[in-house]
C-alpha positions in Angstrom: -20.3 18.2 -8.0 -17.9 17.1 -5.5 -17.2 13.7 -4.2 -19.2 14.2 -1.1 -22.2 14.4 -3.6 -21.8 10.8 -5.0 -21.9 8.0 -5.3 -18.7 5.9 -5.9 -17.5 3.9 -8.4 -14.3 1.8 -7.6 -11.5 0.1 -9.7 -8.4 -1.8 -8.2 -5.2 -2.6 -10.0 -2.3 -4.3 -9.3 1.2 -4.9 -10.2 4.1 -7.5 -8.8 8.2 -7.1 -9.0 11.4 -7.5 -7.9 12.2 -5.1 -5.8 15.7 -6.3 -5.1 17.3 -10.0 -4.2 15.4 -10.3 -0.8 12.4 -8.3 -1.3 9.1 -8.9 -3.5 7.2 -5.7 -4.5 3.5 -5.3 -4.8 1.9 -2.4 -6.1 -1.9 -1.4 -5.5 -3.8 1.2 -6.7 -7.5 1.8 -5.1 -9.0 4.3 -7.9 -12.4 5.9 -6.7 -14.5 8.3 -8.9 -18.1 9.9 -8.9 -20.8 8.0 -9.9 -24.8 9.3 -10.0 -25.7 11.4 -6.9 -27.2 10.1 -3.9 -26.5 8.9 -1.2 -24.0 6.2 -1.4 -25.9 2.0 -0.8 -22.6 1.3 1.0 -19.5 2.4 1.5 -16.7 1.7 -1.4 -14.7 -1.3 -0.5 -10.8 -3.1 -1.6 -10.5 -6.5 -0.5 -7.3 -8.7 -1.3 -6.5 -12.4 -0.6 -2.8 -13.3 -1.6 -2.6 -16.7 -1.3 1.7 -17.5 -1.2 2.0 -21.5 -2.4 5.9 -21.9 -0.7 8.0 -24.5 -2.4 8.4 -28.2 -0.8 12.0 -27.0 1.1 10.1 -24.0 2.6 8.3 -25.2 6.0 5.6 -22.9 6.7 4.6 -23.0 10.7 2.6 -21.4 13.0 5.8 -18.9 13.4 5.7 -18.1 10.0 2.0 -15.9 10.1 4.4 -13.2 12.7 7.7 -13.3 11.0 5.5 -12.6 7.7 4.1 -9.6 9.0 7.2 -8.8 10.9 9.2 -8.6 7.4 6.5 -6.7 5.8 7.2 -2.9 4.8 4.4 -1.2 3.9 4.2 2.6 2.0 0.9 4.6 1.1 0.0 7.5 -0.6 -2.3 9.3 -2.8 -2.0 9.9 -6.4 -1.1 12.8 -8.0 -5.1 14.3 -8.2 -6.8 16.6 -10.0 -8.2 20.1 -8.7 -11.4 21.0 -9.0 -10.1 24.4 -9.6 -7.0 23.4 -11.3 -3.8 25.0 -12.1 -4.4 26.5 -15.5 -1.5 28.5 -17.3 0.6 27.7 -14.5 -0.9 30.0 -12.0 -1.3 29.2 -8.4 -4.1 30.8 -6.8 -3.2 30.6 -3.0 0.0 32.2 -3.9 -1.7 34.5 -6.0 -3.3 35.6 -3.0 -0.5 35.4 -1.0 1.1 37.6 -2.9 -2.0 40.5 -2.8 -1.8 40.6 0.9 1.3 42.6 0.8 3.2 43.8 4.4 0.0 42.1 5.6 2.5 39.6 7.6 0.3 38.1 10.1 -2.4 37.1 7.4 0.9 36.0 5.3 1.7 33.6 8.3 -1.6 32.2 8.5 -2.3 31.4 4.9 1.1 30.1 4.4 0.9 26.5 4.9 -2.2 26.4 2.7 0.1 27.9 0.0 2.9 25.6 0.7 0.4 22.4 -0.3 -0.8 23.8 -3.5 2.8 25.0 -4.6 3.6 21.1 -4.0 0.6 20.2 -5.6 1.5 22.0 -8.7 4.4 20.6 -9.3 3.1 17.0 -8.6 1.0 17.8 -11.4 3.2 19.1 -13.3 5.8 16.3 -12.9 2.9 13.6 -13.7 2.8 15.3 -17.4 6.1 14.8 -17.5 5.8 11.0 -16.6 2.9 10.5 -18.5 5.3 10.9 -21.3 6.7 7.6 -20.8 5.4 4.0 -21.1 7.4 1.3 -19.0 10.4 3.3 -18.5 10.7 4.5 -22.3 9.5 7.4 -24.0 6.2 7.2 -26.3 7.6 6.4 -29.8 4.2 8.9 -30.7 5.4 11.5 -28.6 4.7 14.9 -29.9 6.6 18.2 -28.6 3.6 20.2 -29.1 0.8 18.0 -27.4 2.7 16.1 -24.7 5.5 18.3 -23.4 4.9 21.9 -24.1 2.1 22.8 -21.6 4.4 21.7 -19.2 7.6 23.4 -20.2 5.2 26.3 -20.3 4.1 26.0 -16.5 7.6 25.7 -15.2 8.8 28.6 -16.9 5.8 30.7 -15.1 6.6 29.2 -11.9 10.1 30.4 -12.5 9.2 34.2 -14.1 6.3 34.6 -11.8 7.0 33.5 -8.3 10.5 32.3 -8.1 11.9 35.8 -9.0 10.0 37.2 -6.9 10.8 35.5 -3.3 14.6 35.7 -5.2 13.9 39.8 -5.7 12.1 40.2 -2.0 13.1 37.2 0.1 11.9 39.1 3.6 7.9 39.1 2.5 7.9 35.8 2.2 7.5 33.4 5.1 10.5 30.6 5.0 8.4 27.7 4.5 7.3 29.8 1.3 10.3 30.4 0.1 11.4 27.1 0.1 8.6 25.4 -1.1 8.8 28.0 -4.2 12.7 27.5 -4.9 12.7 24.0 -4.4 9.7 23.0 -6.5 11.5 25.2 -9.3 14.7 23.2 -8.8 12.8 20.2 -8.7 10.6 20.8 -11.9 13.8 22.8 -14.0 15.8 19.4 -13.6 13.1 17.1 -14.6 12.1 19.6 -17.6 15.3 19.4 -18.7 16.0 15.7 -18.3 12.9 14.5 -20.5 13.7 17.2 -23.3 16.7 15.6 -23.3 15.2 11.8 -23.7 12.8 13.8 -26.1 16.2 15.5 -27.9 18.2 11.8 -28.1 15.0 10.2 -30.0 15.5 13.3 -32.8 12.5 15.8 -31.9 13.4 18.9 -33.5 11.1 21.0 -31.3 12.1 19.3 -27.7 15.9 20.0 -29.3 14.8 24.3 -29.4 12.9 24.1 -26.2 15.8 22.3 -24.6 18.3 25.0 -25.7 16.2 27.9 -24.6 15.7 26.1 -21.3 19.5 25.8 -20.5 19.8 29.2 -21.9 17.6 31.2 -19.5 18.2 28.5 -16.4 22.1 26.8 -17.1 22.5 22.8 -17.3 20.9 21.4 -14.3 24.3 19.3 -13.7 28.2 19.4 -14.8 27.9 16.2 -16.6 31.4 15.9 -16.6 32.3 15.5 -12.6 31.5 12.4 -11.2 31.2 14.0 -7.8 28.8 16.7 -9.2 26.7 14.4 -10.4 26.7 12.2 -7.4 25.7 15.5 -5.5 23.2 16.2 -8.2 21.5 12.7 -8.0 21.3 12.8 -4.2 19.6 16.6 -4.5 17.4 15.4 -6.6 16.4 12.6 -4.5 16.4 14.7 -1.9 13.8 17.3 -4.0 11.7 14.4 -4.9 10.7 14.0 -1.4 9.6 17.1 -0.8 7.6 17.9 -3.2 5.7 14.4 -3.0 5.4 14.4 0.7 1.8 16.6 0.2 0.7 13.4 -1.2 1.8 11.2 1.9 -1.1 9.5 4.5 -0.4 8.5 8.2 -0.5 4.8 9.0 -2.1 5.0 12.3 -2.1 1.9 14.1 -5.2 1.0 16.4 -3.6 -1.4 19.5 -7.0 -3.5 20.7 -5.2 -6.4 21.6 -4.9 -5.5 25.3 -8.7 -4.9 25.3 -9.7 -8.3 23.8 -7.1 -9.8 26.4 -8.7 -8.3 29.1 -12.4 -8.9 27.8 -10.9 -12.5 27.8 -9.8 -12.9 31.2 -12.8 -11.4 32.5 -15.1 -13.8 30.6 -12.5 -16.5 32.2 -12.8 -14.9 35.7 -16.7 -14.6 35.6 -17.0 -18.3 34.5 -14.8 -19.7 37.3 -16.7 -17.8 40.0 -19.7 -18.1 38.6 -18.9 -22.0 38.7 -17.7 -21.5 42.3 -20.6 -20.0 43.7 -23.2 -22.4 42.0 -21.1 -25.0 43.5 -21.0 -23.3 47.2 -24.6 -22.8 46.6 -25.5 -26.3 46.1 -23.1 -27.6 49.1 -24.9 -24.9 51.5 -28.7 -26.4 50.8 -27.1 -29.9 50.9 -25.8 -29.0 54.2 -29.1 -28.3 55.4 -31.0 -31.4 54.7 -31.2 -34.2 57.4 -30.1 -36.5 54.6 -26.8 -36.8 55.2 -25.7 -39.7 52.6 -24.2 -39.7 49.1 -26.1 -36.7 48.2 -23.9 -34.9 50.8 -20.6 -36.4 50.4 -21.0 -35.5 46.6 -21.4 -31.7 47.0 -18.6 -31.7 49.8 -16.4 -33.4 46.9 -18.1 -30.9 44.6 -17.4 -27.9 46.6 -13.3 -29.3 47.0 -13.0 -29.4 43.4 -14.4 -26.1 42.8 -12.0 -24.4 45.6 -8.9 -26.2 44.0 -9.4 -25.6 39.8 -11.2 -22.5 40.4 -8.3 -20.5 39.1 -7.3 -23.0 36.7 -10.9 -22.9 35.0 -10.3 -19.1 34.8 -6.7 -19.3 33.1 -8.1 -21.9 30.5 -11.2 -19.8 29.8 -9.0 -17.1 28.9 -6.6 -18.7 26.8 -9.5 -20.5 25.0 -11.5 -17.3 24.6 -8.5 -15.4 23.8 -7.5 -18.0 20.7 -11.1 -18.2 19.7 -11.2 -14.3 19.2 -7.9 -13.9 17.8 -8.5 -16.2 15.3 -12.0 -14.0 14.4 -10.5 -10.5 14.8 -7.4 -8.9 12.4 -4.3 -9.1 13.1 -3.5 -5.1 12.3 -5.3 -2.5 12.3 -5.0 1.0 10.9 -6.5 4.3 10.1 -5.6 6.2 7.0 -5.3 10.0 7.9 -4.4 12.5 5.6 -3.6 16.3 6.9 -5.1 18.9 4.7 -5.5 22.5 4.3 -8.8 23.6 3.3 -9.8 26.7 1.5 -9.8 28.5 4.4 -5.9 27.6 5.4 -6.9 25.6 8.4 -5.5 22.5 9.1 -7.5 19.2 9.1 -6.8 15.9 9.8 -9.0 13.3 7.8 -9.3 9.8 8.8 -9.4 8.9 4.6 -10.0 5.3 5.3 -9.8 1.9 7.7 -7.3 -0.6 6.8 -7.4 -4.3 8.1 -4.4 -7.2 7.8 -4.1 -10.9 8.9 -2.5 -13.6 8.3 -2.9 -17.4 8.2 -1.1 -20.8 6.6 -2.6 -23.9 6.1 -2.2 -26.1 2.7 -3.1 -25.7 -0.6 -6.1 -28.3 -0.6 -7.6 -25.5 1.9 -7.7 -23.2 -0.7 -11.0 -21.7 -1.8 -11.6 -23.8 -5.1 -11.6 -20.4 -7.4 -7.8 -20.3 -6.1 -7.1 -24.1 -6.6 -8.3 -24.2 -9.9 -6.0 -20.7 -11.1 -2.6 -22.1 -9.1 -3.1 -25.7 -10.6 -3.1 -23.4 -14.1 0.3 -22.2 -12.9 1.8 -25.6 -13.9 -0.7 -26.9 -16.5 2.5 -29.7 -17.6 2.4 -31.4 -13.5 -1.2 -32.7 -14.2 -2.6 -32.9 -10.4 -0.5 -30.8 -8.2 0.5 -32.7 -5.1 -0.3 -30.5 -1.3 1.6 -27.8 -0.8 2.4 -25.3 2.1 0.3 -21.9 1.5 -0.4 -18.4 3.2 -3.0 -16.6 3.0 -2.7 -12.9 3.6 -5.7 -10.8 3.9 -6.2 -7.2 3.5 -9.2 -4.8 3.5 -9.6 -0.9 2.9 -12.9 0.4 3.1 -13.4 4.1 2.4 -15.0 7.1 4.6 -16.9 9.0 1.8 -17.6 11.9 3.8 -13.9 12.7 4.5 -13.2 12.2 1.1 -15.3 14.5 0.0 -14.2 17.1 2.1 -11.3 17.8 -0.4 -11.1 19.8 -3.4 -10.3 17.2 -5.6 -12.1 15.7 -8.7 -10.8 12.0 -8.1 -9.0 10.4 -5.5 -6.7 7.1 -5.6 -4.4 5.3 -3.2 -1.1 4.0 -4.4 -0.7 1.3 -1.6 3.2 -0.6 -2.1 3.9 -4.0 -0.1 7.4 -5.4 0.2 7.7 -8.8 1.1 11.1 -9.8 2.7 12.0 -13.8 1.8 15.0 -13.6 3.7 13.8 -16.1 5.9 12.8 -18.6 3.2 16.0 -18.5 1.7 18.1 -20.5 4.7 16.3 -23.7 3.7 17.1 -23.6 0.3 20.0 -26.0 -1.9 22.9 -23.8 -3.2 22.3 -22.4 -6.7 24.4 -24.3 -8.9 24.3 -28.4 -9.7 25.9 -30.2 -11.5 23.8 -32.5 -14.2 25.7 -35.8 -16.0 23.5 -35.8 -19.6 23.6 -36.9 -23.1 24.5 -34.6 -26.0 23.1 -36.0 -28.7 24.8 -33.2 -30.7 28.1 -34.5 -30.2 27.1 -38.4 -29.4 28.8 -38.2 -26.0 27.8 -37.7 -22.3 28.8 -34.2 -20.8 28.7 -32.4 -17.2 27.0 -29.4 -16.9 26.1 -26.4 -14.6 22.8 -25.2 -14.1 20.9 -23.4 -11.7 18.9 -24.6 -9.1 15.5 -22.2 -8.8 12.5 -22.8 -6.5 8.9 -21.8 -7.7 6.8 -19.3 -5.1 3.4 -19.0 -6.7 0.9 -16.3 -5.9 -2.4 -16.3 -6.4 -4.2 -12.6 -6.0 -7.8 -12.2 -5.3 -8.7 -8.6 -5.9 -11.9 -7.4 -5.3 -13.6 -3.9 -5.3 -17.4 -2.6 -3.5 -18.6 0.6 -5.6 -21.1 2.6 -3.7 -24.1 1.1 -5.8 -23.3 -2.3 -3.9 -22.2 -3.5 -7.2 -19.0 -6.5 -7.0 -15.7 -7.1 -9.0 -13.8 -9.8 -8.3 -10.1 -10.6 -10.7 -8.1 -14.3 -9.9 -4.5 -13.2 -11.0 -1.7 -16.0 -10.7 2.6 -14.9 -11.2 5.2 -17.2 -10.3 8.1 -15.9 -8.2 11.9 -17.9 -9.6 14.4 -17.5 -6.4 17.4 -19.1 -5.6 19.5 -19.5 -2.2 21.1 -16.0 -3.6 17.6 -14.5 -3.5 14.8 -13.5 -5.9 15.5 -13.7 -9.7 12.2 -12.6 -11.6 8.8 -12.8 -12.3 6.9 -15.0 -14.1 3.4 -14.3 -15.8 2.0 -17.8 -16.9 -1.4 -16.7 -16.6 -2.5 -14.0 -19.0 -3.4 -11.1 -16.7 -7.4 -10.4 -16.3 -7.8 -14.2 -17.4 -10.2 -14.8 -15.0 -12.6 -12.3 -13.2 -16.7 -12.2 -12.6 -19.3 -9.3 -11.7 -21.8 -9.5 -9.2 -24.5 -6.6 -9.7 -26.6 -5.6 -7.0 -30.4 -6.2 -7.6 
């Protein structure tokens, strides 16, 4: 059954860091995966409301909504996924294929970029083995050689005795882009084999200890741990490597540009109102011209008529702005298509439009907040009692999935890894510096004393995830972190709220 045939079921996660001093990370992940078949109730849907409570010092204006959006970087991919026909003993069957066709050079060049995207593929898979060995940047203290690492070790070594040797043995039958997908997802995959057999090694498995010394045996150390400058070179390559291979996995941000049409639908609402004005005016004047009643009724229209001539273009320039403002205010602010380029089954090239993604942005103050929102940021700071107003942004963002595309790939389950950096930069200007000095009491020592401390601001966010399935069924999570910065920048995260505290379900009937 592919995805096509389904209907979906959805999950959304999140996750919120440091990123470095100026930048706050947030991480999304929009997980979609079959549910019963039939045709889908509605499409599958991510909604998110951040809602950013600013500290007292941190004025947030009109201006703030574009320089918000202006400072926002924003990344998407997909997930490593699974095949439907997936990559079993390490085999890879468009370069199995590739590799029948012989001198057969012009079928070679056709096929090749089909083999290029499963050769990445693999070793995206691959690599995600190797990851899933770890658990918040450590290794599993469970980990077990024989069920977490060697399948993988296993792989690489075919990709190396299988393939590698043999664009190495006869480089010319192999198209370039072939070649260097194969060599560099060996490099690629050798280096990162080696590097968690060594983690593995350091934490005293026996087995990962053999496997690593038969690895460096057939393949040599992946760097000269002893140059500086070689392993400078070596963690730039493998940055470098890292790219590549994951770039299959990368979606184009396509941004639609309808501004200039709702402008122009504006002005030509404003235009058709002002004429329209004009000529009922001129209208009126004409039959009043023609009466043999030439009093008050008269003199009025002639007025009338005056008035028209004179603010007919300034009635037009105000129906525009006002039109314009109303629409802006009911329309996002961005707008983009998620498109993915694919090679099918066939080796032709497709562009999918995966999804449509929607942004805006607003401020007001925190007693505008929906009351869900209120009630999670006034747990933020259960100590305060009643929190008094406060500054707040509210930044919207939707995704809502085209099925049909989606299920025009070859894979069992797809997710989006969506990343948002927020730059504060601009909040930081109007904070204190980040030391003060405090006069106390030591009751220790039965004197007064002068200390140092920091001076922090609080930058609360309040999440409001929610995810559509295509049964028309509704989750909805309230998650709450507080952001501690300083004029120097951003210092950590906070979690005062227990994650997945507070969330409902709404079923469809």
């Amino acid at each position: 059954m592919t995805l096509g045939d389904a209907r979906y079921l959805t999950h959304l996660s999140w996750n919120v860091s440091v990123h470095d001093a100026s930048q706050l990370e947030l991480v999304l992940d929009y997980a979609l995966r079959p549910g019963l078949p039939g045709e889908p109730a509605a499409a599958p849907r991510f909604d998110l409301q951040l809602f950013l409570v600013a500290p007292n010092a941190v004025d947030l204006d009109r201006a703030s909504r574009e320089r918000f959006l202006g400072d926002l970087t924003h990344r998407m991919r997909l997930h490593t996924p699974r095949r439907q026909r997936g990559f079993g003993k390490g085999r890879i069957p468009a370069l199995d294929r590739y590799l029948e066709l012989g001198l057969d050079l012009g079928t070679k060049r056709r096929w090749a970029p089909r083999v290029v995207q499963d050769v990445k593929l693999f070793a995206n898979r691959v690599n995600q083995c190797l990851k899933d060995t770890f658990e918040r940047g450590e290794l599993k203290p469970d980990l077990k050689y024989k069920r977490d690492l060697r399948q993988a070790v296993k792989q690489v070594r075919v990709l190396r005795e299988r393939y590698a040797h043999a664009v190495r043995a006869n480089p010319l039958l192999f198209d370039e882009t072939v070649r260097e997908a194969v060599l560099g997802a060996e490099e690629y995959l050798t280096a990162q084999v080696q590097s968690v057999l060594s983690r593995a090694s350091l934490a005293g498995k026996r087995k990962a200890t053999k496997a690593l010394l038969q690895e460096v045996g057939r393949r040599g150390s992946a760097a000269d741990v002893d140059s500086d400058y070689a392993l400078e070179c070596y963690s730039h390559r493998l940055s470098v490597l890292k790219k590549f291979v994951s770039s299959v996995l990368y979606v184009r941000l396509r941004e639609v540009r309808r501004d200039r049409l709702y402008r122009n639908l504006a002005a030509a609402c404003g235009a058709a109102l002002a004429a329209s004005f004009a000529e009922v005016t001129r209208y009126q004047t004409s039959m009043a011209m023609g009466t043999t009643d030439f009093g008050l009724r008269v003199a009025f229209f002639l007025a009338l008529g005056v008035l028209a001539y004179v603010f007919k273009d300034r009635l037009k320039d105000f129906a525009k702005e006002y039109l314009g403002r109303v629409v802006s205010r009911r329309l996002p602010e961005r707008e983009v298509m998620v498109e993915f380029d694919y090679r099918d089954r066939e080796g032709s090239e497709r562009r999918l439009t995966l999804a449509r993604q929607q942004e805006s942005v607003d401020t007001g103050s925190t007693l505008e907040l929906p009351p869900e929102v209120y009630y999670v940021w006034t747990r933020l700071s259960p100590e305060q009692g009643r929190r008094p107003p406060c500054d707040a942004l509210r930044y919207s963002k939707s995704l809502v999935v085209n099925t049909r595309a989606i299920g025009a790939l070859e894979y069992k389950r797809i997710s989006f890894k969506d990343v948002l950096r927020f730059d504060v930069s601009s909040f930081l200007g109007n904070l204190d510096d980040p030391a003060r000095q405090l006069a106390l009491f030591d009751s220790k020592r039965a004197s007064s004393v002068l200390v140092t401390t920091s001076k922090v601001y609080y930058l609360d966010l309040v999440l409001r995830l929610t995810s559509r399935d295509g049964f028309g069924n509704e989750q909805v999570r309230l998650e709450a972190v507080r952001v501690v910065l300083d004029k120097s920048g951003l210092l950590r995260v906070d979690r005062p709220v227990e994650a997945g505290r507070y969330h409902y379900e709404a079923w469809a009937a």
